[in-house]
C-alpha positions as a Markdown table, in Angstrom:
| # | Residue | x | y | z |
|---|---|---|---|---|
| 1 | Unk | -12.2 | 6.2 | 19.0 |
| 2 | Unk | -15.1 | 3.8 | 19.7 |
| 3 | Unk | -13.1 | 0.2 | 18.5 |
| 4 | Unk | -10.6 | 0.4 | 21.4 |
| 5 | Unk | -13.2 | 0.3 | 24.0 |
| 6 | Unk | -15.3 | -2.6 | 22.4 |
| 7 | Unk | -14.4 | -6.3 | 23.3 |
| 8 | Unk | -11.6 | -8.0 | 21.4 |
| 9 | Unk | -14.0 | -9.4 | 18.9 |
| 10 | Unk | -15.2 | -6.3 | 17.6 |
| 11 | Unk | -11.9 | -5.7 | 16.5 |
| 12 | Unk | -12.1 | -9.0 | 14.3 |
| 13 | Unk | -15.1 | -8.3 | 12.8 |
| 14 | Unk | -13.7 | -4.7 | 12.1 |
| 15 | Unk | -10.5 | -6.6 | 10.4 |
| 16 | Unk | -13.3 | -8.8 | 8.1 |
| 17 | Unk | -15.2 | -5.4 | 7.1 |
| 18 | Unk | -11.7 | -4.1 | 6.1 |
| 19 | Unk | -10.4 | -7.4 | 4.4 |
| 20 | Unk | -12.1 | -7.2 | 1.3 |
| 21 | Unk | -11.1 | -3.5 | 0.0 |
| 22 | Unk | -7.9 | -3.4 | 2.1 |
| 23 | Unk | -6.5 | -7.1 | 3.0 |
| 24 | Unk | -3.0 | -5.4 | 3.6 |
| 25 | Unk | -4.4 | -3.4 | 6.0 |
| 26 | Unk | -6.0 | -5.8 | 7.9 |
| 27 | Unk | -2.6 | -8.0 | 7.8 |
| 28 | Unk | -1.1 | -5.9 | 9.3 |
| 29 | Unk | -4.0 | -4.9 | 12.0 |
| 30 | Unk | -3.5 | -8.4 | 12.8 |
| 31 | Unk | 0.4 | -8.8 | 12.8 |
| 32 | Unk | 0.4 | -11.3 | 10.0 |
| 33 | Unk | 2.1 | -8.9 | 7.4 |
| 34 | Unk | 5.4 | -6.8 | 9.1 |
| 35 | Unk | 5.5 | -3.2 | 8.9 |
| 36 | Unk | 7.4 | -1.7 | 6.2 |
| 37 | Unk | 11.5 | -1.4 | 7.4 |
| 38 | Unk | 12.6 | 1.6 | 8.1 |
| 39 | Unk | 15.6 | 0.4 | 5.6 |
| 40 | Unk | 13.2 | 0.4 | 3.0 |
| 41 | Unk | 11.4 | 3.2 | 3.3 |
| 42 | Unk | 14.7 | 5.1 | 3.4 |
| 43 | Unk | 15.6 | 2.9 | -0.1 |
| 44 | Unk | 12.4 | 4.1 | -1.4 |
| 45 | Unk | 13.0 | 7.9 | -0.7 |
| 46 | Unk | 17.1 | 8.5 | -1.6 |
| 47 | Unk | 15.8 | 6.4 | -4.8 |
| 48 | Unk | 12.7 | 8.4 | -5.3 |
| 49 | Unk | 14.0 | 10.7 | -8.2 |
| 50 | Unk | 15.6 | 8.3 | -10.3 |
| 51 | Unk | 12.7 | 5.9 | -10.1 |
| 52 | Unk | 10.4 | 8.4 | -10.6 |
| 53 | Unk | 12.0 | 9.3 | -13.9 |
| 54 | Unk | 12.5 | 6.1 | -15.1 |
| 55 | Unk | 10.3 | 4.0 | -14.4 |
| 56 | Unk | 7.1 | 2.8 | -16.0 |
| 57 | Unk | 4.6 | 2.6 | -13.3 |
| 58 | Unk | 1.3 | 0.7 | -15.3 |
| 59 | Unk | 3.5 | -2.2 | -14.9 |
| 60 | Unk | 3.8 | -1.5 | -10.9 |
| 61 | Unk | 0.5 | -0.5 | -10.7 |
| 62 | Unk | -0.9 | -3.8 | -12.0 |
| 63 | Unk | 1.0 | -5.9 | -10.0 |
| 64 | Unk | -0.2 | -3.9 | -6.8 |
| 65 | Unk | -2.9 | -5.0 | -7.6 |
| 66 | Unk | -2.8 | -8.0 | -8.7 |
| 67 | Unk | -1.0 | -8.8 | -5.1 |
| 68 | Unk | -3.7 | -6.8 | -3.6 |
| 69 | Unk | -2.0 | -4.2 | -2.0 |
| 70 | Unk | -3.9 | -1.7 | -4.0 |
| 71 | Unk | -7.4 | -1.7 | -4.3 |
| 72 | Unk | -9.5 | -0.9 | -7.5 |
| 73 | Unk | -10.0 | 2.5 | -6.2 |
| 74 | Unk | -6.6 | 3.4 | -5.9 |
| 75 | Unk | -5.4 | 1.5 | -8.8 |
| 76 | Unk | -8.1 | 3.4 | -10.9 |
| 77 | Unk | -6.8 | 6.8 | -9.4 |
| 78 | Unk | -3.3 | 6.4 | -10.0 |
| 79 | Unk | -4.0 | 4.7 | -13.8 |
| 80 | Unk | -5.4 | 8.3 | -14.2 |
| 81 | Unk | -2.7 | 10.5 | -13.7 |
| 82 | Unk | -1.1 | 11.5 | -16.8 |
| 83 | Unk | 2.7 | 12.4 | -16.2 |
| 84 | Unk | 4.4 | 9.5 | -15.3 |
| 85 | Unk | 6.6 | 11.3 | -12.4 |
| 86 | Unk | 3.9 | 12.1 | -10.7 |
| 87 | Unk | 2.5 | 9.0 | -11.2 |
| 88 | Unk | 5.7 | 6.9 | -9.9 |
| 89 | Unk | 6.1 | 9.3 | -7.2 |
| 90 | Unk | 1.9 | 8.7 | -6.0 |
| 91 | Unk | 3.1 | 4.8 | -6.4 |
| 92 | Unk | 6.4 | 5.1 | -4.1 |
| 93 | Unk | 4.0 | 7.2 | -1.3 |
| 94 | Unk | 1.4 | 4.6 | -1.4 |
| 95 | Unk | 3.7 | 1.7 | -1.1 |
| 96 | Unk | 5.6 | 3.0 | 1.9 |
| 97 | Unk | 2.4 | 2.4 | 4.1 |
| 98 | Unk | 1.9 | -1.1 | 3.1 |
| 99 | Unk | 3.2 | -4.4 | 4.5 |
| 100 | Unk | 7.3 | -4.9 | 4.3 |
| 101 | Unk | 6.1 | -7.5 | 0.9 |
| 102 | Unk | 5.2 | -4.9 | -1.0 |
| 103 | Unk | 8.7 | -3.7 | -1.2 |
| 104 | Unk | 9.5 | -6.5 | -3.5 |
């Protein structure tokens, strides 16, 4: 509520403090990663079952993160989670609010 009525470079510096834990998020604050498609999204849901039961998502998970579009945090969270459905299916939710990259 505050940020919009601040002068532009607030909202840089608000994009640096976000950078390190989120750099995805600040990408696309600043227009430099697109939005997830629509087109996507929709080949993420109608897919969601069958990936969800068959895939392995450490694999995913690591390179997430490795590409940093998951931070520690939510790397360690999802690591936790024992049945892999649920796991893949945390994964698929997560990755619909990143940049259109991640879809790859």
């Amino acid at each position: 509520d505050i940020l919009p009525n601040r002068p532009d470079h607030a909202f840089d510096h608000f994009c640096d403090g976000v950078r390190p834990e989120h750099p995805w998020l600040s990408d696309l604050l600043e227009d430099e990663e697109p939005e997830m498609t629509d087109d996507h999204r929709a080949i993420l849901q109608a897919n969601q079952d069958t990936l969800a039961a068959t895939v392995d998502p450490h694999p995913i998970i690591s390179h997430m993160r490795a590409n940093r579009y998951f931070n520690q945090f939510e790397e360690k969270d999802l690591m936790t989670i024992t049945n892999k459905e649920e796991t893949n299916r945390a994964v698929i939710d997560i990755i619909q609010d990143r940049p259109d990259p991640a879809f790859y």
